[in-house]
C-alpha positions, -999 to +999 in steps of 0.1 A: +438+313+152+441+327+192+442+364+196+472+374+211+472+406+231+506+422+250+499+430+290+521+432+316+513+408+338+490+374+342+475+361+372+464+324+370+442+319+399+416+343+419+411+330+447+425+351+478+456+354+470+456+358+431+426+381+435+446+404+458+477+406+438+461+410+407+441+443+423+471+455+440+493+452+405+464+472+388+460+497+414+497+502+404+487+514+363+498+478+352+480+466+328+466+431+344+448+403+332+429+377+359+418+343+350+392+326+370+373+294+363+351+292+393+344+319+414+363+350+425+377+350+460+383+314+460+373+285+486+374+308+515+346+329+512+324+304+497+333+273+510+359+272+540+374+303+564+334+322+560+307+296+559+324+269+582+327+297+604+292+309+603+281+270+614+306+268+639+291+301+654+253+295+657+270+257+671+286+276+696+259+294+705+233+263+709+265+244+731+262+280+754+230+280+753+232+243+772+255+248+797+232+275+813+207+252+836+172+246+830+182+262+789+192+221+774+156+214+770+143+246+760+172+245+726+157+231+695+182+213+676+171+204+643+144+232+633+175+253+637+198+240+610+180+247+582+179+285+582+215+290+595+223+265+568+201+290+541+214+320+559+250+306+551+240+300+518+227+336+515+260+360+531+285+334+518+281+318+488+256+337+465+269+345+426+265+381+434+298+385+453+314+372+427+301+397+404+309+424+429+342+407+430+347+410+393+336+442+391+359+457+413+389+447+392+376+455+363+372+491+376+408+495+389+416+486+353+420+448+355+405+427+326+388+396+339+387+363+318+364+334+330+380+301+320+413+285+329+446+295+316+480+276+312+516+290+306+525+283+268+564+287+274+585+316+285+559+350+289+531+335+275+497+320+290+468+310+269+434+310+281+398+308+269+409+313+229+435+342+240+469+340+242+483+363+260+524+376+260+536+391+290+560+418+297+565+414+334+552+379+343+526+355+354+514+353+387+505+314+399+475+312+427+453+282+413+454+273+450+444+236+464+416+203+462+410+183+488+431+154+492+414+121+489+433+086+503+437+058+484+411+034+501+399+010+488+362+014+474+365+057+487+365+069+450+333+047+441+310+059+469+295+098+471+313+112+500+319+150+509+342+172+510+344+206+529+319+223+502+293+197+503+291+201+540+286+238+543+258+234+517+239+210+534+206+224+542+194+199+568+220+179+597+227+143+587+213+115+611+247+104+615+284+113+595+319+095+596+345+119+591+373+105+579+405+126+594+410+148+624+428+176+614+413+212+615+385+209+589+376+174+599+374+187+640+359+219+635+328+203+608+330+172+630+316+194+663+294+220+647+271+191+630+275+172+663+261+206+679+229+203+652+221+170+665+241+142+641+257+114+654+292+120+644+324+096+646+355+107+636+384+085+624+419+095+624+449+074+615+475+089+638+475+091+672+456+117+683+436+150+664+452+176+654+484+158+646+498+190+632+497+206+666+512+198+701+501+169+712+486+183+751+466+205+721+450+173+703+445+154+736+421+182+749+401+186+723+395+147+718+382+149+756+362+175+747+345+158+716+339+125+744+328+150+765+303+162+741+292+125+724+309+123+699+326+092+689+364+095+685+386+067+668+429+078+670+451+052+653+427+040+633+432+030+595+407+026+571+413-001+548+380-003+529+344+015+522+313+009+515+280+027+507+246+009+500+210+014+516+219+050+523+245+039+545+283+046+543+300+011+561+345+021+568+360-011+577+391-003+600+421-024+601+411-053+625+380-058+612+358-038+630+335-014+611+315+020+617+286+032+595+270+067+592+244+079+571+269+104+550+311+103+548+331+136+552+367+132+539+388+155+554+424+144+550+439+175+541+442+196+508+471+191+478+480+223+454+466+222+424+497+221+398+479+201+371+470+213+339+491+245+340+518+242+315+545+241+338+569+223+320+570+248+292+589+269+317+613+239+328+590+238+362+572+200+372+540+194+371+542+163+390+558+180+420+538+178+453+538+224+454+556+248+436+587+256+447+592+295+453+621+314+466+620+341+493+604+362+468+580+339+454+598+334+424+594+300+409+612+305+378+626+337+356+590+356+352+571+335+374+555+339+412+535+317+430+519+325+455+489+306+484+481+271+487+500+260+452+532+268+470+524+243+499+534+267+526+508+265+551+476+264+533+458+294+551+442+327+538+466+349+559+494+329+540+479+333+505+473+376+512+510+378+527+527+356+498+509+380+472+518+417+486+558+402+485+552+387+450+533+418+439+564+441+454+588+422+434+568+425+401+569+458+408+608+454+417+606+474+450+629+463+478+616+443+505+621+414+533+621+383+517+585+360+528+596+350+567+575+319+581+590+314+616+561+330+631+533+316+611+499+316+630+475+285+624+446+286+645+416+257+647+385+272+651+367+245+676+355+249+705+373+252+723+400+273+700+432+258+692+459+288+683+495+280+674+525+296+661+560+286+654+575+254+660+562+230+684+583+209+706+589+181+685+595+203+654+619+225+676+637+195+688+641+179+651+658+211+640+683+205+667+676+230+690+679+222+724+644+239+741+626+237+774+589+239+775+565+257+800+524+252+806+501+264+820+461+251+826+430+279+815+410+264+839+435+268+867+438+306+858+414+331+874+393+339+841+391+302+834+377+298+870+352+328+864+342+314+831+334+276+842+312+252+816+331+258+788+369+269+799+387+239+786+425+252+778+457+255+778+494+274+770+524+260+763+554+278+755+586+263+735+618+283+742+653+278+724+672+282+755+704+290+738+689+322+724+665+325+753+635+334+731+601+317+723+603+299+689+569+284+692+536+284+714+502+270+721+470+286+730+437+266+730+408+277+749+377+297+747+391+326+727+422+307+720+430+321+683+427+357+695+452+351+729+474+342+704+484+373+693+504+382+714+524+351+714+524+352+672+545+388+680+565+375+709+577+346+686+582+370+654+601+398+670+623+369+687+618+390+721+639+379+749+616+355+772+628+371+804+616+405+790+583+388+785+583+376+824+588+411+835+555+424+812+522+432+826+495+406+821+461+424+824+437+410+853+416+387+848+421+381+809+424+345+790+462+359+778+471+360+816+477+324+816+508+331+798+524+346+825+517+313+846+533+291+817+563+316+815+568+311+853+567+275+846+590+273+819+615+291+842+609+265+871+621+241+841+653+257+838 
C-alpha cells in the first residue's frame, strides 16, 4: 500500500521553470515536494539554451577567424570539434550539476523525488510508491519533446534530435536537417562552421517562418553565402537510411542524402501520462491551458513549455515567479506576453519581440512599418565581413506606439533590449525619435528605421 504524506505543495517537473518555483515556494517555509525523472534544470542546461550555445560560440569564433586575410588557411576545422564537443560535455551536461541542483533544494527545505509523478484527482499526486495530498496545490512544468512529422519511413530510421547533436563528439561528413526554425538554423551553421556538409530543408517558404520574413530572407543568404545548402518550400514525403546514408525524398521526386538526419520541427508540451483527467483537464490537448495566473484548474498551475506559450527559458522562469505568487496568494499583474522576446542565436543574431507585421495586421490593427539596413549604418560600415543586419519596426498607428520589432545582426539579441522595453512600456514612438542614440553603436540603426517609419506616414 502507497505511503501517503500531507505537504503543501507538488511540483511535477524540474526543469527551469519547476525547479525555480519549487525553490522559491520553499524559500517561503512551505513545505515542497519536487519530482524529477531526468535531470534537474531540464533541457536547457544540458541539452539546448547552454551547450548549443557553447558550439555556436567556438563556430563563431573559427567563421571570425576566416574573414581576417591570410587566417582561412591557418584554421583547422576538424581537430577542433572534438575537444569543444568534450569541453561541452564537461561545463554542460555532467551528473554533478544535477546533484548540485538537488542539493540545493533539499537545503532550503525541499524534498526531492526521482521518478515521475501523476495527479490522482483533486490535491493528490502519486509518484514513485508515494502518494502525496496537497494542501495548496500542484505545480505542472513537465515542459516539452521534440516534435517529429509524420513522414513516411522518419520513425524507422535513427535520426537526431537537439540532444543527440550537442553530444556528438566528432562533425558529421554531411547532415540534412529537416526544418529551419531556430534550433534547426542555429545547429545547421555551427556544424557547417566544423566542416559538415549541411542541407537544410524547410517546408515553408523561407527560415525562420516564425519571424519577419526580411529576418528569414537574410539569414538564408547568409547560410548560401557560407555553403550551405538551403531547400524553402520543400516537403518531405518519404525517408530512407541504409549504407550509413540518410536518402529524404522531396515532393517532386528529387532526393538529398547526408550521412546523419537532424529533425528539428519544433517541440510539443508534454501532457501525457499526468493524470489530467482526474482533475477534469485533457490530456489530449495540444498545451495546458492556464489563465492569467497560471491556473489550469482549482489547485493547479502550469507553468513553461507545457503551457505552449512561447517555449523559451525566460518564459518558463517568468510563468513560475507569477504561479509561485499566487500559491502564495500575494497580489500581482497577471502573466503579460505583448512584449515577449524570442531571439535566434545564428550568426548573424535574429532578435524579435512583439507582433510582427503579418501578426499585427491579422489582429486588425492597422500599422506602418519602418527599416533600416546594419550595414548601411556607421558601426555596420566599421564592422565589415560579418555585419549582415537589419531593424524593422511595426507601429499601431492609431496608438502611435511600437507593438513589435526586429533586430538581426551581429549582436542582434542584445540590441534588442531596448526595443523589448520600448514595446512593453507601449512608449509613444515619437518620444522614441526624439531619444539619443549613442554613436557609433549596432542599436543606432534604430533611429534610422524610426526615421523611416515616419517617411511612411
Amino acid at each position: 500500500m502507497a505511503r501517503e504524506r500531507e505537504v503543501d505543495v507538488v511540483v511535477i517537473g524540474m526543469g527551469v521553470g519547476g525547479e525555480h518555483a519549487a525553490e522559491r515556494l520553499a524559500e517561503e517555509g512551505l513545505d515542497v515536494v519536487g519530482v524529477e525523472a531526468e535531470l534537474v534544470g531540464g533541457e536547457c542546461p544540458y541539452w539546448a539554451c547552454i551547450p548549443s550555445k557553447m558550439m555556436i560560440r567556438a563556430g563563431n569564433l573559427l567563421a571570425e577567424a576566416r574573414r581576417v586575410p591570410g587566417m582561412a588557411g591557418e584554421t583547422r576545422v576538424h581537430a577542433d570539434f572534438a575537444p569543444v564537443a568534450a569541453r561541452i560535455r564537461d561545463e554542460a551536461t555532467d551528473d554533478w550539476d544535477d546533484r548540485v541542483a538537488v542539493d540545493r533544494f533539499v537545503r532550503k527545505g525541499g524534498h526531492f523525488v526521482r521518478g515521475r509523478a501523476r495527479l490522482d484527482g483533486p490535491g493528490r499526486v502519486e509518484a514513485e510508491g508515494q502518494v502525496f495530498t496537497v494542501r495548496r496545490g500542484v505545480v505542472l512544468a513537465t515542459g516539452s519533446r521534440p516534435q517529429v512529422p509524420p513522414v513516411p519511413g522518419l520513425a524507422d530510421v535513427p535520426y537526431w534530435t537537439n540532444r543527440q547533436a550537442v553530444s556528438a563528439k566528432e562533425p558529421p561528413e554531411s547532415l540534412l536537417v529537416l526544418g529551419g526554425g531556430a534550433i534547426g538554423a542555429e545547429l545547421a551553421q555551427a556544424f557547417a562552421r566544423f566542416g559538415t556538409a549541411v542541407t537544410v530543408v524547410e517546408a515553408r517558404e523561407r527560415l525562420l517562418p516564425a519571424d519577419e520574413p526580411e529576418a528569414g530572407e537574410l539569414l538564408g543568404e547568409v547560410l548560401l553565402e557560407e555553403g550551405l545548402t538551403v531547400r524553402t518550400g520543400a516537403r518531405v514525403t518519404g525517408v530512407r537510411h541504409a549504407d550509413d546514408t540518410f536518402r529524404l525524398t522531396l515532393d517532386g521526386g528529387e532526393e538529398v542524402t547526408g550521412r546523419r538526419l537532424l529533425v528539428a520541427t519544433g517541440r510539443r508540451p508534454r501532457l501525457d501520462g499526468l493524470g489530467l483527467e482526474t482533475v477534469g483537464l485533457d490530456p489530449a490537448a495540444r498545451a495546458l491551458e492556464v489563465d492569467g495566473r497560471l491556473r489550469a484548474a482549482q489547485g493547479v498551475w502550469g507553468v513553461g513549455d507545457i503551457t505552449g506559450r512561447g517555449l523559451f527559458t525566460h518564459m518558463a522562469m517568468y510563468q513560475a515567479e507569477i504561479a509561485v505568487r499566487d500559491v502564495l496568494g500575494r497580489p500581482g499583474p497577471d502573466a503579460d506576453y505583448r512584449a515577449l522576446p524570442r531571439v535566434t542565436f545564428t550568426d548573424p543574431e535574429v532578435g524579435s519581440v512583439g507582433l510582427t507585421e503579418h501578426a499585427a495586421r491579422e489582429q486588425g490593427l492597422r500599422v506602418r512599418t519602418g527599416t533600416a539596413r546594419v550595414p548601411s549604418s556607421t558601426r555596420g560600415w566599421i564592422h565589415k565581413a560579418g555585419n549582415h543586419g537589419l531593424i524593422k519596426l511595426v507601429e499601431d498607428t492609431d496608438r502611435g506606439v511600437l507593438v513589435g520589432a526586429t533586430s538581426a545582426g551581429p549582436t542582434g539579441g542584445e540590441v534588442l533590449y531596448g526595443l523589448a522595453v520600448a514595446v512593453h512600456a507601449e512608449v509613444p514612438v515619437t518620444r522614441l525619435r526624439h531619444m539619443i542614440h549613442a554613436y557609433p553603436t549596432f542599436h543606432r540603426a534604430v533611429e534610422d528605421a524610426l526615421a523611416d517609419l515616419h517617411q511612411n506616414t
